[in-house]
Backbone as CSV, one residue per row, in Angstrom:
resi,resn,N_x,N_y,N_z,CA_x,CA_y,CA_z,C_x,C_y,C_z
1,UNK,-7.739,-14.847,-10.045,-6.995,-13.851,-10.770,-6.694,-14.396,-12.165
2,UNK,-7.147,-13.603,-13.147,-6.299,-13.896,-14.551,-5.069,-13.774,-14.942
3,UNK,-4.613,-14.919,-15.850,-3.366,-14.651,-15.702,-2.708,-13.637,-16.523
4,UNK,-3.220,-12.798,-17.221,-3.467,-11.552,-17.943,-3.092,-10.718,-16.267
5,UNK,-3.807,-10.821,-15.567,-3.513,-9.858,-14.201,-2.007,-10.040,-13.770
6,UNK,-1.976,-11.952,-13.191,-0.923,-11.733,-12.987,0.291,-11.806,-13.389
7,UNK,0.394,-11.683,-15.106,1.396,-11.211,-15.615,1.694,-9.853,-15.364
8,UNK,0.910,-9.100,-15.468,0.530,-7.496,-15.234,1.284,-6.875,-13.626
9,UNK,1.324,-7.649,-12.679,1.775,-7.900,-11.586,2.884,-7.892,-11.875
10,UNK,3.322,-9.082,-12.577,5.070,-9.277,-12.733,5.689,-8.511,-13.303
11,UNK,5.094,-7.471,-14.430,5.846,-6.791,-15.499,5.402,-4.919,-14.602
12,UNK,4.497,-4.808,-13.923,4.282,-3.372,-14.023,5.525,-2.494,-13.123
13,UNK,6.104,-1.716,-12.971,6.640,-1.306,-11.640,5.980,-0.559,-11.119
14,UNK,4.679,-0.040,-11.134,3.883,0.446,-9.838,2.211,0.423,-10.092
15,UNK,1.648,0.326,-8.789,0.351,0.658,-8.519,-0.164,1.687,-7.880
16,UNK,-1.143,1.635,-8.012,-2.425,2.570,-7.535,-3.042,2.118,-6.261
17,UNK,-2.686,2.800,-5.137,-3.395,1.434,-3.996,-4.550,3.164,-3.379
18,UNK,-5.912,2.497,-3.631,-6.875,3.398,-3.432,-7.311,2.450,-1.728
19,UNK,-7.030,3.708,-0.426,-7.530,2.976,1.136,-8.400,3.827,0.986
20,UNK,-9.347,3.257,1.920,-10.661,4.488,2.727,-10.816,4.254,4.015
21,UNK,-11.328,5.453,3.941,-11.247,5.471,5.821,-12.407,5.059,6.696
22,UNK,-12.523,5.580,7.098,-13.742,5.136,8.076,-15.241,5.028,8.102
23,UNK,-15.529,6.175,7.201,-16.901,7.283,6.323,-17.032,6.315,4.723
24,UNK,-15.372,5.424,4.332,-15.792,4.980,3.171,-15.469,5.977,1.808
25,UNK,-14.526,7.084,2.476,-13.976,8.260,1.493,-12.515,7.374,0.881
26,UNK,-12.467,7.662,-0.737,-11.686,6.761,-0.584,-10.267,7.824,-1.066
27,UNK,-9.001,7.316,-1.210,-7.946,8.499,-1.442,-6.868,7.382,-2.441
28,UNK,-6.549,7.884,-3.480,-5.402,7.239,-4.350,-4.310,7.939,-4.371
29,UNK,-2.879,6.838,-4.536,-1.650,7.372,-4.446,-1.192,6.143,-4.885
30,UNK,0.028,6.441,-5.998,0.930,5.819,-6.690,1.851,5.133,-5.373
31,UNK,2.204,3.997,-5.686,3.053,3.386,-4.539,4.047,1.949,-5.699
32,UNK,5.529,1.990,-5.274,5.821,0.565,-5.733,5.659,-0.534,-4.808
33,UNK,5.763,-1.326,-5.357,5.806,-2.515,-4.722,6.173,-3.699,-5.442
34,UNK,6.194,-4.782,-4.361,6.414,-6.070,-4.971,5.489,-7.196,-4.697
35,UNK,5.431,-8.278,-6.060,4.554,-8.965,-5.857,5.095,-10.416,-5.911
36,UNK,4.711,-11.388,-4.837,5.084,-12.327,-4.347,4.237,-13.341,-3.955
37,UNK,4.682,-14.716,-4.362,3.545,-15.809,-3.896,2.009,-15.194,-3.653
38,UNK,1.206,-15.139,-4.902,-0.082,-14.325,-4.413,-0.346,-13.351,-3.690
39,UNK,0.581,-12.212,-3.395,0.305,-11.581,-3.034,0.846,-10.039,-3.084
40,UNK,0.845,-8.887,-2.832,1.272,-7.422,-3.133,1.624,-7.238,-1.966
41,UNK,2.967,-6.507,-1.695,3.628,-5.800,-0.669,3.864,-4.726,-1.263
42,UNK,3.370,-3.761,-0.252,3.700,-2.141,-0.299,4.423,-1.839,0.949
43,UNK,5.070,-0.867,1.396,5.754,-0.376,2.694,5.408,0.951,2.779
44,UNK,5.003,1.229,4.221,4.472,2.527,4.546,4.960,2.696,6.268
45,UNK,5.540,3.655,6.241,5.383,4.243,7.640,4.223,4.282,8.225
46,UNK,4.143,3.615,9.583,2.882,3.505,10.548,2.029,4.860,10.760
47,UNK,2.752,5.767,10.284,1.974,7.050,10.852,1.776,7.755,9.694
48,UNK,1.737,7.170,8.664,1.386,7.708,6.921,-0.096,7.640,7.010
49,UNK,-0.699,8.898,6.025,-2.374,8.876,6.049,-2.573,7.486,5.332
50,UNK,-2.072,6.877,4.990,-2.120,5.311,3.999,-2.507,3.941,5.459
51,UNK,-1.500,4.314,6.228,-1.477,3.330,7.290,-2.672,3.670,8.059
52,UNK,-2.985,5.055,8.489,-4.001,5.180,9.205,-5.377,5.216,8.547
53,UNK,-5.754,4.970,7.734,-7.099,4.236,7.084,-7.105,2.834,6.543
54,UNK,-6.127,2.870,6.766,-5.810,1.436,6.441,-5.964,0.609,8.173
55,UNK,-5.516,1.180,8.916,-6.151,0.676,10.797,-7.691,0.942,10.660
56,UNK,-8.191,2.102,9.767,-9.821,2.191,10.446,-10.391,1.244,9.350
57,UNK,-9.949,0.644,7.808,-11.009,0.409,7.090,-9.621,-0.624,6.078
58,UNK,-9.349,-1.899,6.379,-8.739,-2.204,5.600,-8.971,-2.450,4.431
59,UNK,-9.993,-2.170,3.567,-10.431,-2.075,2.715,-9.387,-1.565,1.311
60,UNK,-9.262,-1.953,0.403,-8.275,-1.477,-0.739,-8.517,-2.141,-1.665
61,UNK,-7.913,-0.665,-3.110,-8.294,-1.334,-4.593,-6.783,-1.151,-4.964
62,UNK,-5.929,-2.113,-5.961,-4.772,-1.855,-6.015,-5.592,-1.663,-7.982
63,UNK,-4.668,-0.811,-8.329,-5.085,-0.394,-9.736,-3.347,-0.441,-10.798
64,UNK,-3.522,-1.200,-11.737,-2.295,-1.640,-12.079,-1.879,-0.340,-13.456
65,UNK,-0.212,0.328,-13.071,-0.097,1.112,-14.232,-0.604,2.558,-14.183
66,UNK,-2.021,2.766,-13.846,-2.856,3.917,-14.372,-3.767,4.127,-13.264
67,UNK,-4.402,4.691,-12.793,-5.469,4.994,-11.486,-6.616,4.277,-12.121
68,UNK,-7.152,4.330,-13.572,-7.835,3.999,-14.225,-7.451,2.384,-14.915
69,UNK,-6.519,1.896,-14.540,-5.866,0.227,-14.769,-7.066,-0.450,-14.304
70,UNK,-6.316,-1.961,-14.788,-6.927,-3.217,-14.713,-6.795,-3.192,-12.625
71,UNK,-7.641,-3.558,-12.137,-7.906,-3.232,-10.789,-8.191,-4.440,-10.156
72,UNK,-7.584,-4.602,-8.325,-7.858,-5.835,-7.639,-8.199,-5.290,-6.611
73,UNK,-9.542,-5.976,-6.341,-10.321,-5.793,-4.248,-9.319,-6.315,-3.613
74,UNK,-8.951,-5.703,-2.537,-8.585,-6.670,-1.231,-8.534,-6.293,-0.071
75,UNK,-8.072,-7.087,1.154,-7.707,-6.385,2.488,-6.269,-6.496,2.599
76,UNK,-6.555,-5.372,3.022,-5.002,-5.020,3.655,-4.413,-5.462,4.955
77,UNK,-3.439,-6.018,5.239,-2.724,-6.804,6.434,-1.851,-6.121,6.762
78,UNK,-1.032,-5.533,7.737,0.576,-5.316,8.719,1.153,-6.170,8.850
79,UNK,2.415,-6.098,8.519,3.429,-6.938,9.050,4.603,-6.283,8.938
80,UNK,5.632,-7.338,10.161,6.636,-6.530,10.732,7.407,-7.905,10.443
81,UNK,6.906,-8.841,10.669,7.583,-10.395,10.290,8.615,-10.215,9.012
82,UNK,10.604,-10.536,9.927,11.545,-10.544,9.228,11.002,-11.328,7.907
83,UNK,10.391,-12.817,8.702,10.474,-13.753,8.278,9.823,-13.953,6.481
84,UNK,8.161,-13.579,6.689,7.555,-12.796,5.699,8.007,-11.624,4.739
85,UNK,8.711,-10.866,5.237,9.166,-9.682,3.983,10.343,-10.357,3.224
86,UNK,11.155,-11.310,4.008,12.079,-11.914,3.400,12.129,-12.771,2.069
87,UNK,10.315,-13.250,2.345,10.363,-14.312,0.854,9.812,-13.423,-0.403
88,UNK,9.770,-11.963,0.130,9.524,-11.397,-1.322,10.868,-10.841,-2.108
């Protein structure tokens, strides 16, 4: 990551987190979050169309600012761990 990115991280208050589903269709929606030790936390209800393509295809582009922003690949993980949400 550049650190151009992850300044961009520290200063933006929201992203673009583009999931796809299963077929590889992909769907964007503005979300905040926080970013912590390398990494992006978003929060979603388990039964949000976000969570459920996110179970068939963890696949995701987080897009910083703009749908059209400076943009990061990644996979997407669950967690429920107090322990983990705590150090963000």
């Amino acid at each position: 990551m550049t650190p151009e990115m992850e300044q961009a991280l520290n200063d933006e208050p929201l992203i673009y987190v583009t999931t796809y589903d299963a077929s590889g269709k992909p769907g964007t929606v503005p979300v905040w979050f926080v970013y912590g030790q390398g990494k992006v936390f978003i929060s979603t209800g388990p039964g949000t169309m976000k969570a459920q393509k996110i179970r068939s295809n963890p696949r995701v582009r987080l897009a910083l600012g703009a749908r059209d922003g400076p943009a990061l690949d990644g996979t997407a993980r669950f967690t429920s761990d107090k322990s983990t949400c705590a150090m963000v």
